[in-house]
Backbone as CSV, one residue per row, in Angstrom:
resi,resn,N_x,N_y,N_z,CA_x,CA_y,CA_z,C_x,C_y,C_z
1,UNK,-2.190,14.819,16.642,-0.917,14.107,16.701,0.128,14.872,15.914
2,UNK,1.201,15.052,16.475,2.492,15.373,15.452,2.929,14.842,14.680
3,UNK,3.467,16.026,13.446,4.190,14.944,12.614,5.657,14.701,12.626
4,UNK,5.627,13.629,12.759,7.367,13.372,13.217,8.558,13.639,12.198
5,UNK,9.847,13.769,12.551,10.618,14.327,11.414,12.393,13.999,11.946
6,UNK,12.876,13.840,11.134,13.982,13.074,11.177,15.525,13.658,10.914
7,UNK,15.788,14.899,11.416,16.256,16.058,11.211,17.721,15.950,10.451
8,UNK,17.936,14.534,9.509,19.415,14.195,9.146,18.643,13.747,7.508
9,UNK,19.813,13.940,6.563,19.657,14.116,5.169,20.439,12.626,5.038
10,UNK,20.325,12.112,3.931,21.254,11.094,3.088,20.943,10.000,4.365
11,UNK,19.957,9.323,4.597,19.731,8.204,5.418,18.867,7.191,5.050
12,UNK,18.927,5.789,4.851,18.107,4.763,4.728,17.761,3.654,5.633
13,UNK,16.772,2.879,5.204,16.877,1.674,6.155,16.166,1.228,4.851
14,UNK,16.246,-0.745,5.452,15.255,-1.479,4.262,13.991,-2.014,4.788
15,UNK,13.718,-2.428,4.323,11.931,-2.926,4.543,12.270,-4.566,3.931
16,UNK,12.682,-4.942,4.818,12.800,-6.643,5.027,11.850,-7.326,4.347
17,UNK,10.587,-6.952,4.894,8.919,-7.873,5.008,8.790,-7.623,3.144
18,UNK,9.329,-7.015,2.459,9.006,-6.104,1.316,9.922,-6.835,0.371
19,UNK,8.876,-7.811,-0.859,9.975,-7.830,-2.004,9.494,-8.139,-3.253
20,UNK,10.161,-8.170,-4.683,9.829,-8.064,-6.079,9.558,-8.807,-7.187
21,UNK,8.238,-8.856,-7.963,8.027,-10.041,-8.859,8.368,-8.843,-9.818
22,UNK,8.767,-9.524,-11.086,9.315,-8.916,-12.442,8.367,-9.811,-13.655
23,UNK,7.302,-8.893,-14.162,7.269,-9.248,-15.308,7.518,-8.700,-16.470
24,UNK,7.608,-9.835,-17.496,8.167,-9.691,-18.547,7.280,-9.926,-19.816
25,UNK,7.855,-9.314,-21.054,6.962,-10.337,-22.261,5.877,-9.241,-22.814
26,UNK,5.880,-9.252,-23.940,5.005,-7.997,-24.532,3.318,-7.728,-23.740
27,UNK,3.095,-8.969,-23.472,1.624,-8.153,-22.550,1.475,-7.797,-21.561
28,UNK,2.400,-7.790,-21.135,2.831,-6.830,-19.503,1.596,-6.249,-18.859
29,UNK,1.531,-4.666,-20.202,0.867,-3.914,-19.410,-0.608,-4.211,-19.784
30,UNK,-0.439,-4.785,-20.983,-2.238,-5.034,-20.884,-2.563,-6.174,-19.521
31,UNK,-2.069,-7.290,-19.539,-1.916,-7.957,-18.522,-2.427,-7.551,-17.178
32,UNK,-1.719,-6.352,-16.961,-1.336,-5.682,-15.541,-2.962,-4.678,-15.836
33,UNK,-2.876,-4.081,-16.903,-4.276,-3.195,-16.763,-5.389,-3.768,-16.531
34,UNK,-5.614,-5.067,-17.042,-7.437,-5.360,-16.962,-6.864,-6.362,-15.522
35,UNK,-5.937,-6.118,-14.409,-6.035,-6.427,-13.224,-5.927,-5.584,-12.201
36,UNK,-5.453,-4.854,-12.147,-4.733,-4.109,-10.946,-5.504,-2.602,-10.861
37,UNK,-5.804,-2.174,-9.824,-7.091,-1.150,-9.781,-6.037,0.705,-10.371
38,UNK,-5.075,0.460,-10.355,-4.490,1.878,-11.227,-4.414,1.709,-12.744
39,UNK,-3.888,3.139,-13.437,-3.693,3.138,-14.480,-2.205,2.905,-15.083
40,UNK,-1.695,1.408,-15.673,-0.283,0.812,-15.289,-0.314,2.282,-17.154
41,UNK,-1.017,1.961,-17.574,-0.563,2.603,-19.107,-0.480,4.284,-18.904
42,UNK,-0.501,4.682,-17.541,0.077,6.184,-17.377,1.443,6.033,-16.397
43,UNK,2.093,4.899,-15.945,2.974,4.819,-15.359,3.962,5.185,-15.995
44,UNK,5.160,5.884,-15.832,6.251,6.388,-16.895,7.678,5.893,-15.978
45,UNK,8.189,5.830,-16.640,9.933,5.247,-16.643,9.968,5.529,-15.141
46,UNK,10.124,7.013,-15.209,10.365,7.982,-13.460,9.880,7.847,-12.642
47,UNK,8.775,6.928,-12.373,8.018,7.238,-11.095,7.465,5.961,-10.718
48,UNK,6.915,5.919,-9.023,6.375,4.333,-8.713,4.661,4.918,-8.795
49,UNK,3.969,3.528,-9.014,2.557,3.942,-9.217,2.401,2.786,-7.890
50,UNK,0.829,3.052,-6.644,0.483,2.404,-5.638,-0.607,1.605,-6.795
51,UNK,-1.121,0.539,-6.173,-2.109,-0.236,-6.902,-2.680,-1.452,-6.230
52,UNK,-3.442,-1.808,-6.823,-4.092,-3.177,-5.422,-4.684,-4.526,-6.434
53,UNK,-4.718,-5.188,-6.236,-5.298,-6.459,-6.398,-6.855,-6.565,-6.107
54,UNK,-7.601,-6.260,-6.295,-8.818,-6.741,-5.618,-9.962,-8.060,-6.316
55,UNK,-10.777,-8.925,-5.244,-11.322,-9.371,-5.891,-12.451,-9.188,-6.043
56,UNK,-13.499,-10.027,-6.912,-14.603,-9.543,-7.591,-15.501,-9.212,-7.050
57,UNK,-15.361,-9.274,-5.613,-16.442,-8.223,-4.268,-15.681,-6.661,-4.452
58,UNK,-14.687,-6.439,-5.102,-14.152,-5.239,-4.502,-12.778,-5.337,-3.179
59,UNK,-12.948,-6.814,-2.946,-11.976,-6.040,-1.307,-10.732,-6.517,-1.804
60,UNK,-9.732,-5.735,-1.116,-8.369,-5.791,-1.412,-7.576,-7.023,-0.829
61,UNK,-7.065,-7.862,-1.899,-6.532,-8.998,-1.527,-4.722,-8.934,-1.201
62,UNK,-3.918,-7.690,-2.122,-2.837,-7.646,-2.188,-2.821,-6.176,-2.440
63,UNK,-1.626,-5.426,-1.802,-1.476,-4.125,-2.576,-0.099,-4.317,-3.149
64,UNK,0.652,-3.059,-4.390,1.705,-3.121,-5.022,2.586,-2.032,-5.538
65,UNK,3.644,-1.683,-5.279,4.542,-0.100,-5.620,5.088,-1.089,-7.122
66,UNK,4.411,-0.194,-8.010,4.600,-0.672,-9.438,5.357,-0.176,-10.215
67,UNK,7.034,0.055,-10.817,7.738,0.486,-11.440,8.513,-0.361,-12.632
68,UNK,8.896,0.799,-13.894,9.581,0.197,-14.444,10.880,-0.195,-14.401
69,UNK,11.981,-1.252,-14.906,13.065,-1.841,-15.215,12.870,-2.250,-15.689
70,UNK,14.284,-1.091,-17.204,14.740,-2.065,-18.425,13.732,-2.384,-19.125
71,UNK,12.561,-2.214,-19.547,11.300,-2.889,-19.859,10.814,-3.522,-19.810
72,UNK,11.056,-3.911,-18.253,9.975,-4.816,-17.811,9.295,-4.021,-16.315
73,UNK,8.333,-4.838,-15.851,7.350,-4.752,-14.920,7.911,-5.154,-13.710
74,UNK,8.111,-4.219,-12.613,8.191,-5.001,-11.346,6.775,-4.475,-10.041
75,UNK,6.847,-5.437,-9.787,6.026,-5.226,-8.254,6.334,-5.266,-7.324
76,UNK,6.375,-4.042,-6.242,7.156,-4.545,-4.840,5.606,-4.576,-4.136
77,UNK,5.977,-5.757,-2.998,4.843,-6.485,-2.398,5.253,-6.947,-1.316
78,UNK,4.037,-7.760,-0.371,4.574,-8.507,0.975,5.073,-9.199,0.520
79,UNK,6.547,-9.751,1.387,7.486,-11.081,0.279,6.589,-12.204,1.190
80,UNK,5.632,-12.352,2.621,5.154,-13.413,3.092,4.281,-13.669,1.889
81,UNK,3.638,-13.011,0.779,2.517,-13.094,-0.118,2.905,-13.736,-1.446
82,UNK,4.451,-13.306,-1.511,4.825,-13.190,-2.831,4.727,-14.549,-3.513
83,UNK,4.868,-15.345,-3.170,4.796,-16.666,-4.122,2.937,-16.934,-4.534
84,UNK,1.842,-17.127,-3.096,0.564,-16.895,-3.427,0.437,-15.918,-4.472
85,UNK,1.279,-14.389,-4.713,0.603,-13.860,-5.652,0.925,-14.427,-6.986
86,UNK,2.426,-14.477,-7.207,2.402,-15.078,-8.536,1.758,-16.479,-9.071
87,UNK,1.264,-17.751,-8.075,0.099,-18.324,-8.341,-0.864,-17.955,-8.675
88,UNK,-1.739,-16.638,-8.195,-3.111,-15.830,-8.568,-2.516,-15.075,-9.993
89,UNK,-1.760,-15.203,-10.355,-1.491,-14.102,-11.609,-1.018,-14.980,-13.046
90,UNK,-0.952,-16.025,-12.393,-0.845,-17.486,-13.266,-1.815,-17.576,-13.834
91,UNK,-3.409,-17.695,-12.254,-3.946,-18.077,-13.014,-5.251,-16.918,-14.022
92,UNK,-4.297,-16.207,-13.944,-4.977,-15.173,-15.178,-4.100,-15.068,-16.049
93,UNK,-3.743,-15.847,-16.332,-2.113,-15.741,-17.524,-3.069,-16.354,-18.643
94,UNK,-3.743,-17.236,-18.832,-4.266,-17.266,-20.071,-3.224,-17.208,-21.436
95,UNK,-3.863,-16.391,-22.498,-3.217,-16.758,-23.550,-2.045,-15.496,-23.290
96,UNK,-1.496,-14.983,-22.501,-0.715,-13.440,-22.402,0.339,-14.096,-22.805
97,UNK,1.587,-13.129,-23.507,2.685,-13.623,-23.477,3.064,-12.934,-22.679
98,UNK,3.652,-13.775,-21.140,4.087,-12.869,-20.260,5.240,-14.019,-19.109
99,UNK,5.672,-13.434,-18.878,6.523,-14.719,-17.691,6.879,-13.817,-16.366
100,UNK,6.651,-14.259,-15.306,6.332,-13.690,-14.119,7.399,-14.577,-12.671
101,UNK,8.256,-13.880,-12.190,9.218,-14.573,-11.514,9.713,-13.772,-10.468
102,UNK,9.655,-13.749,-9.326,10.327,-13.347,-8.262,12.049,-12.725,-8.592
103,UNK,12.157,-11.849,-7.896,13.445,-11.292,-8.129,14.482,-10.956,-6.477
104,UNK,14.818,-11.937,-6.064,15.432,-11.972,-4.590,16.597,-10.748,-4.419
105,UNK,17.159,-10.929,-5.514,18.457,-10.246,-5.675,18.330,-8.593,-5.275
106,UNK,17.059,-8.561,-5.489,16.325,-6.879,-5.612,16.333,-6.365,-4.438
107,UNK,16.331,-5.751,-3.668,16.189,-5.251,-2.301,15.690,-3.895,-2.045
108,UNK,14.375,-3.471,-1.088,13.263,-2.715,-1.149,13.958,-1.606,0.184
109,UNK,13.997,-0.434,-0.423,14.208,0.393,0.880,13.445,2.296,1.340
110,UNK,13.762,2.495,2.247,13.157,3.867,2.420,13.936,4.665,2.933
111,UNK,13.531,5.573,2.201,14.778,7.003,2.631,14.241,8.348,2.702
112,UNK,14.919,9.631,3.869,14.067,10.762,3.533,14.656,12.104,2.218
113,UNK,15.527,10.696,0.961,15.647,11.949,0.123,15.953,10.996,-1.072
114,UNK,16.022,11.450,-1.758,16.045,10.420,-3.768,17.551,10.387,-3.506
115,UNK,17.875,9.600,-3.035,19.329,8.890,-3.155,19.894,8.459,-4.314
116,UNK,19.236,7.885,-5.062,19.864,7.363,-6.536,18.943,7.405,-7.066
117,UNK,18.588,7.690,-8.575,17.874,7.571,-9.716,16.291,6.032,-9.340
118,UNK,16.799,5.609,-8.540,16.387,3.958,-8.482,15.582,4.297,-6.847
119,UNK,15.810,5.825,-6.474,14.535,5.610,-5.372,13.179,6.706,-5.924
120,UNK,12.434,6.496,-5.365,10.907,7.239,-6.167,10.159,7.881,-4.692
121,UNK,9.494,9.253,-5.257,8.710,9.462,-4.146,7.939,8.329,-3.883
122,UNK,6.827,8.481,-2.814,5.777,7.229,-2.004,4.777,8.170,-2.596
123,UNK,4.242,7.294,-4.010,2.831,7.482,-4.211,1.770,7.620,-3.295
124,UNK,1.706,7.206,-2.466,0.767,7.468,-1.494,0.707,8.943,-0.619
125,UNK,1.896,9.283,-0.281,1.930,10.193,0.352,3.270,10.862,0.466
126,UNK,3.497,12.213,-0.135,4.896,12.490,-0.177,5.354,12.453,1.453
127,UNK,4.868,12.865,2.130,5.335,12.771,3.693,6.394,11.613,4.009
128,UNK,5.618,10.984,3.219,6.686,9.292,3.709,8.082,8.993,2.823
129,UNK,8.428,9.810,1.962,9.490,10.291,1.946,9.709,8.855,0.373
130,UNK,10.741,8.440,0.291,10.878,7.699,-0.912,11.286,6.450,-0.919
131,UNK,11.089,5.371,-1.965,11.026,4.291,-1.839,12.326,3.464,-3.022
132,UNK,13.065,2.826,-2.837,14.190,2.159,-3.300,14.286,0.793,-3.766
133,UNK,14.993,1.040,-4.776,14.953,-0.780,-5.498,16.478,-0.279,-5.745
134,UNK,17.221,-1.665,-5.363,18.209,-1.777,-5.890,18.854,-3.118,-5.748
135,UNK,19.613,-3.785,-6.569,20.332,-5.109,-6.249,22.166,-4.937,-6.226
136,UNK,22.455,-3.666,-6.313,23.554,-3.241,-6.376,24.023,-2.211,-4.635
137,UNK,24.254,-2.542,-3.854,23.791,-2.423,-2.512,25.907,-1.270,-2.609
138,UNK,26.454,-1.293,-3.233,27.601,-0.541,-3.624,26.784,1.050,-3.598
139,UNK,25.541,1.273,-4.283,25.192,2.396,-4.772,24.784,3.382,-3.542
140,UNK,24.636,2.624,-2.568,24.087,3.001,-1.143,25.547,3.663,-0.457
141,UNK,26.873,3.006,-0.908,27.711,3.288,0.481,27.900,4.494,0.753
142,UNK,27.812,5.620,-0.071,27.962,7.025,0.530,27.117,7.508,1.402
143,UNK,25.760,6.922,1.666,24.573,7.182,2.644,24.568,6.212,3.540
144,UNK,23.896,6.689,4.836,24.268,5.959,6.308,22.484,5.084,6.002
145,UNK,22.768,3.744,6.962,22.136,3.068,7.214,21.420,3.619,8.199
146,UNK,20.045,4.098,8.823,19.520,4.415,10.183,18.027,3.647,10.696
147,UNK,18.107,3.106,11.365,17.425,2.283,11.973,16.057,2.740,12.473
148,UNK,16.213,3.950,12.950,15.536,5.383,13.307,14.405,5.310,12.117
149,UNK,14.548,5.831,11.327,13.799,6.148,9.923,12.760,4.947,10.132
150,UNK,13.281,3.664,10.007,11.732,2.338,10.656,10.847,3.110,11.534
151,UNK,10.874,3.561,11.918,10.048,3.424,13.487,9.302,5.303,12.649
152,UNK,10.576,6.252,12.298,9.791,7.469,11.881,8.853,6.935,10.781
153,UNK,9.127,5.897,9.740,7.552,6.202,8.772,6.594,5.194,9.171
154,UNK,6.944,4.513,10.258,5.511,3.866,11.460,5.132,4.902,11.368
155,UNK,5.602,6.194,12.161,4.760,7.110,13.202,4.243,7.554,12.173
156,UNK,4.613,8.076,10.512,4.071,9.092,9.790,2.878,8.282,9.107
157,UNK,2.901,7.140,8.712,2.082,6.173,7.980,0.444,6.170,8.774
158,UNK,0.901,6.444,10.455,-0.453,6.442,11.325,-1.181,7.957,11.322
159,UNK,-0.112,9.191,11.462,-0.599,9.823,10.992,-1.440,10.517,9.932
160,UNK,-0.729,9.982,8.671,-1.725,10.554,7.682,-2.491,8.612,6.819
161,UNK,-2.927,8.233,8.014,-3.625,7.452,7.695,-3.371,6.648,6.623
162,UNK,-2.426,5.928,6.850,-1.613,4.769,5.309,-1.699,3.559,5.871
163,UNK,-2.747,3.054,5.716,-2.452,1.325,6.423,-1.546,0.606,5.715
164,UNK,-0.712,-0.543,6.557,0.292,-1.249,6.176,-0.341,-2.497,5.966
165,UNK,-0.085,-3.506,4.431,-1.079,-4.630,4.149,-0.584,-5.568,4.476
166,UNK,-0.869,-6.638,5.742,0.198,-7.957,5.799,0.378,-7.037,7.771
167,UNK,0.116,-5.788,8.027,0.311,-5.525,9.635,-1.121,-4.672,9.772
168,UNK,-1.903,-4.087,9.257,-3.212,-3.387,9.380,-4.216,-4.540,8.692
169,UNK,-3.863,-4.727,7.930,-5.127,-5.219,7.547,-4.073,-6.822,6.691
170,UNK,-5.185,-8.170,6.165,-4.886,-9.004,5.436,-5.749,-9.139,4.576
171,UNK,-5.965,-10.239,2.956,-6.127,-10.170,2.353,-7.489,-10.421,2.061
172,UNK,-8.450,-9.793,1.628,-10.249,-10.576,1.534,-10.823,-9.179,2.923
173,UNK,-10.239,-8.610,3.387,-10.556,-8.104,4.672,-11.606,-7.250,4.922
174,UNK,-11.194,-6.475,3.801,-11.766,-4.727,3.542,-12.059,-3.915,2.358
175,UNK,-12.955,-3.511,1.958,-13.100,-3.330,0.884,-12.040,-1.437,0.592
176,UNK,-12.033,-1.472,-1.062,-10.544,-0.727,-1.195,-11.084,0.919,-0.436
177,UNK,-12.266,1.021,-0.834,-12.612,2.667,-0.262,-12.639,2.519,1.136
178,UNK,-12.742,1.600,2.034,-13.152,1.650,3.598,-11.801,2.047,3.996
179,UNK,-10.677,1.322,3.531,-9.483,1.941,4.180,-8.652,3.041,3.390
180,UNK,-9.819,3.672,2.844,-9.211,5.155,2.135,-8.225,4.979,0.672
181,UNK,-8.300,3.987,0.333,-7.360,4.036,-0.756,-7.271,4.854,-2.403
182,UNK,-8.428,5.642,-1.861,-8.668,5.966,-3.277,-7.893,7.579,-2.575
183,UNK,-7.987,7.808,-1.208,-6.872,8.796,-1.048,-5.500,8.375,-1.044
184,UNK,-5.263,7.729,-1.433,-3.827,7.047,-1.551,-3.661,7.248,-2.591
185,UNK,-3.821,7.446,-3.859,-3.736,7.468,-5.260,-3.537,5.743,-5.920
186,UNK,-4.647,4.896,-4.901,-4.448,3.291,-5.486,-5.530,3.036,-6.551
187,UNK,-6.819,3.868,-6.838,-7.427,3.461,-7.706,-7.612,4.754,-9.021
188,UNK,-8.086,4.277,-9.944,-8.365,5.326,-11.196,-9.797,4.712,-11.415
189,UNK,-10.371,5.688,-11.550,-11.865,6.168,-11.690,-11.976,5.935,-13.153
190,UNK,-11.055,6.319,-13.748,-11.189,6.908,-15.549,-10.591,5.624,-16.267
191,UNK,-9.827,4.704,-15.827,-9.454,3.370,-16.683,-10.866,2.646,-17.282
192,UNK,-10.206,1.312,-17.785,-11.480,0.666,-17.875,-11.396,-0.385,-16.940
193,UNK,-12.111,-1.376,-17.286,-12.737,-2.216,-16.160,-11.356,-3.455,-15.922
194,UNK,-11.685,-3.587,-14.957,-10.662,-4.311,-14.057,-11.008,-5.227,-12.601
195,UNK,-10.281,-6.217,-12.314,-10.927,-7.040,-11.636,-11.749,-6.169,-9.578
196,UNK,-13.033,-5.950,-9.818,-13.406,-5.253,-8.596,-13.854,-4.090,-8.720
197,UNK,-13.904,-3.738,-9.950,-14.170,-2.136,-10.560,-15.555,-2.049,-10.255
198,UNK,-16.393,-2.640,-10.735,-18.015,-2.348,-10.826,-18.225,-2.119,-8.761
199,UNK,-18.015,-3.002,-8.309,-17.827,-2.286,-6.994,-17.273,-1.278,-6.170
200,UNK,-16.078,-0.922,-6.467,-15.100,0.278,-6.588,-15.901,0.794,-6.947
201,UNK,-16.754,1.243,-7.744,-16.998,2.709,-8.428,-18.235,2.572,-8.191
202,UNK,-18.909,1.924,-8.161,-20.841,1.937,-7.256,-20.731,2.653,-5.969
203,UNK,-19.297,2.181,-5.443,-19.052,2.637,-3.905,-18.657,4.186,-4.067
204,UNK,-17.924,4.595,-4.861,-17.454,5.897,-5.042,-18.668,6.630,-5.587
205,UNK,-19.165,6.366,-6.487,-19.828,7.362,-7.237,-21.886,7.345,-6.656
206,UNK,-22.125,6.734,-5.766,-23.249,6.323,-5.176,-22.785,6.817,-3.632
207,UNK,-21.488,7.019,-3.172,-21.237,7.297,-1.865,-21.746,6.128,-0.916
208,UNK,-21.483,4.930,-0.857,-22.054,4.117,0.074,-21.085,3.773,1.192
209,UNK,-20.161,4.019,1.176,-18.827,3.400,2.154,-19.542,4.170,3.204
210,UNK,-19.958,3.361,4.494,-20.122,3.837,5.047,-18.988,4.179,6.521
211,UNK,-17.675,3.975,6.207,-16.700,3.992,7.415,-15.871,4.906,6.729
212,UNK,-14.730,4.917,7.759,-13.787,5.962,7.613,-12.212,5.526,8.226
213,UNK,-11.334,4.972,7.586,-10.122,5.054,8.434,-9.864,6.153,9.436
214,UNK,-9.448,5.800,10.900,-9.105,6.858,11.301,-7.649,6.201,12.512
215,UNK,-7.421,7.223,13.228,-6.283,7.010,14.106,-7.143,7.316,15.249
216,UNK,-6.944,6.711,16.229,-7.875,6.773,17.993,-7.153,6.587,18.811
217,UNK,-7.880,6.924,19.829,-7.006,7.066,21.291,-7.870,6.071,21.936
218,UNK,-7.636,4.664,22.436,-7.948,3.436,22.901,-8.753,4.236,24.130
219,UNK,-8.300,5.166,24.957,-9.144,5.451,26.086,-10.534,6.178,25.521
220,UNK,-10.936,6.337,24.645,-12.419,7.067,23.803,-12.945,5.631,23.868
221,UNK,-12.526,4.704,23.994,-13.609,3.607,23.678,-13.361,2.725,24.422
222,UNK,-15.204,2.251,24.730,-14.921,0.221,25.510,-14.589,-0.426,24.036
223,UNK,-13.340,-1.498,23.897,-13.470,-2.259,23.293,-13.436,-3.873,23.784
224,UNK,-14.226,-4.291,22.596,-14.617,-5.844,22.938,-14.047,-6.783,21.696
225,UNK,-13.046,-7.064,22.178,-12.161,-7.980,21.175,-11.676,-6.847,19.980
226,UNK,-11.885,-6.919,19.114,-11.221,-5.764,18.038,-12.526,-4.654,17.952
227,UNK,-14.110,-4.912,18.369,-14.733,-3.499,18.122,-14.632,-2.711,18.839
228,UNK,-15.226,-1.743,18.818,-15.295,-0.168,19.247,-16.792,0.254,19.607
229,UNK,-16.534,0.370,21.044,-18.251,0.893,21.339,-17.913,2.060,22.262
230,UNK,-18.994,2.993,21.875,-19.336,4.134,22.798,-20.846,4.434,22.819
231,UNK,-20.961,4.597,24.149,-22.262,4.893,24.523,-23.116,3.859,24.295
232,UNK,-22.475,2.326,24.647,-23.211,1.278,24.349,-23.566,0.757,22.886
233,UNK,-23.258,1.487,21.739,-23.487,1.446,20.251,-21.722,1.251,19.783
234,UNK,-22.445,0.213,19.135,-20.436,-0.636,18.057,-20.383,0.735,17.005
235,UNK,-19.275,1.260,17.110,-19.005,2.917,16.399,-17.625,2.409,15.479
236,UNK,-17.310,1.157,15.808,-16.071,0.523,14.779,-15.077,-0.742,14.766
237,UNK,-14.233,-0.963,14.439,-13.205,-2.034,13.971,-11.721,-1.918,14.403
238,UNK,-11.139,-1.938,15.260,-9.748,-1.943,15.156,-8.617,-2.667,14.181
239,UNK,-8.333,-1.855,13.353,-7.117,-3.059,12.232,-6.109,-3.769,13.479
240,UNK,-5.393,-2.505,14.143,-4.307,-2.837,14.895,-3.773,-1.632,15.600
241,UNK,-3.630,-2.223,16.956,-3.260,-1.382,18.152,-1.872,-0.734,18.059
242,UNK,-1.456,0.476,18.516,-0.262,1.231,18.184,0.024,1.357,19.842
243,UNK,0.444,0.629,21.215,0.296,1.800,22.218,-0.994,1.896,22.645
244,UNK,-0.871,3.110,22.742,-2.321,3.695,23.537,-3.031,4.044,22.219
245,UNK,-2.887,3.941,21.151,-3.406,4.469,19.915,-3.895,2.741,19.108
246,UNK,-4.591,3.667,18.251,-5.213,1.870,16.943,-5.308,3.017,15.602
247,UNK,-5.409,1.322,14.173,-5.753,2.413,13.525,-7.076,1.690,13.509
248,UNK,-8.229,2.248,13.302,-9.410,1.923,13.147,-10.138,2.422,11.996
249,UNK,-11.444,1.354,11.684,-12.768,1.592,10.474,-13.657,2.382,11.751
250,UNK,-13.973,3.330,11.818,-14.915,4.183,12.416,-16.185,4.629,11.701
251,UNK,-17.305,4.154,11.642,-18.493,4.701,10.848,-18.904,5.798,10.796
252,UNK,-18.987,6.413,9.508,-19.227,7.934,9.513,-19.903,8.730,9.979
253,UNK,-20.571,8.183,10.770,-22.099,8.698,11.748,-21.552,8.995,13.263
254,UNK,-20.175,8.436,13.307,-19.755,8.561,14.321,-18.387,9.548,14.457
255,UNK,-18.341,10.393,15.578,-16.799,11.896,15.718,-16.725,11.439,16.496
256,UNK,-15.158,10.171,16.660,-14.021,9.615,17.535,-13.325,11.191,17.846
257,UNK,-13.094,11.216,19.310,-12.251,12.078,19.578,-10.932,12.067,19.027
258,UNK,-10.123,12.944,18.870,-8.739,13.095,18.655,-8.035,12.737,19.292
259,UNK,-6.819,12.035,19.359,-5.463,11.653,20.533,-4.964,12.577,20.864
């Protein structure tokens, strides 16, 4: 598959589905560390960190582009999720001093160049170009709005294999290594323990995952409702159909042709 490319500089669009809880309050980051499968205490001023939620099976319930403001904590997330999450983060609030609140005003966007101080490469994958917080929508007017750019980091996200959480996959679904996330830069190996870790890392360091995200060409396979059979043997899972394309869990025992 090609990789697609967008041959104009100084362009954005926003990511609607996409929005921000802010926490606050001196335990932030301990808070945020013994939950969230990255390392929040190597996150620095400059940059967004990817990270996930998982629960105590390991599978990914929520993922999160984690940056600082002002000294506090924000999370950009599915906004369909966002209120469920700050209920789940309640109820690990315990004795923390921490206060945790949605931030509407904030608005989540993507662009193919660091437009203002306030956009960050895509931890996941520089390909996908950079990611934007801003509530000051003035800071944007010298750069064009393009509609285009939606649809280009669809195409690039399928290419280098980035599932989207809330359109590929939902929450409880999949465990974090099956859909590659540890090539995403969503987990740290070297932190300490955190909610899903002992599974995370049995799976990594024992090699047991036995699937593989991949991208397919729907005509390589009979499918039957969302699996994947060839040669009469189930070879996988469809998250979600692209076209003539899916992204799919393909078991490693199995070489899906190329599109």
């Amino acid at each position: 598959m090609r990789t697609p490319t967008l041959q104009v500089s100084g362009v954005y669009s926003d990511l609607k589905h996409r929005g921000i809880i802010k926490l606050s309050g001196r335990d932030q980051n301990k808070f945020l560390q013994n939950l969230l499968s990255n390392d929040i205490e190597k996150l620095k001023p400059d940059e967004l960190q990817y990270s996930l939620l998982l629960s105590p099976q390991g599978k990914v319930l929520y993922d999160f582009f984690v940056f600082k403001l002002q000294g506090d904590i924000c999370l950009d997330c599915n906004k369909a999720y966002a209120e469920e999450i700050i209920k789940r983060l309640y109820m690990h609030k315990l004795h923390s001093n921490i206060d945790i609140a949605l931030q509407p005003e904030i608005s989540v966007y993507i662009s193919n160049d660091r437009l203002t101080q306030s956009f960050y490469p895509d931890p996941r994958n520089i390909n996908l170009g950079f990611r934007g917080y801003t509530a000051n929508t003035s800071e944007l007017t010298t750069f064009t709005m393009n509609s285009d750019l939606l649809g280009l980091y669809e195409e690039k996200r399928l290419v280098f294999l980035v599932p989207e959480f809330g359109v590929d996959f939902m929450p409880g679904e999949f465990w974090a290594l099956e859909l590659g996330m540890d090539k995403l830069n969503a987990i740290s190996f070297q932190k300490g323990c955190y909610i899903g870790q002992e599974v995370t890392a049995r799976m990594n360091y024992r090699g047991t995952n036995k699937k593989q995200l991949s991208n397919i060409s729907l005509q390589n396979f009979v499918i039957k409702d969302r699996e994947l059979f060839q040669d009469s043997k189930k070879v996988g899972l469809i998250l979600k159909k692209y076209n003539k394309t899916a992204l799919a869990l393909i078991k490693n025992n199995s070489t899906p042709k190329s599109n």
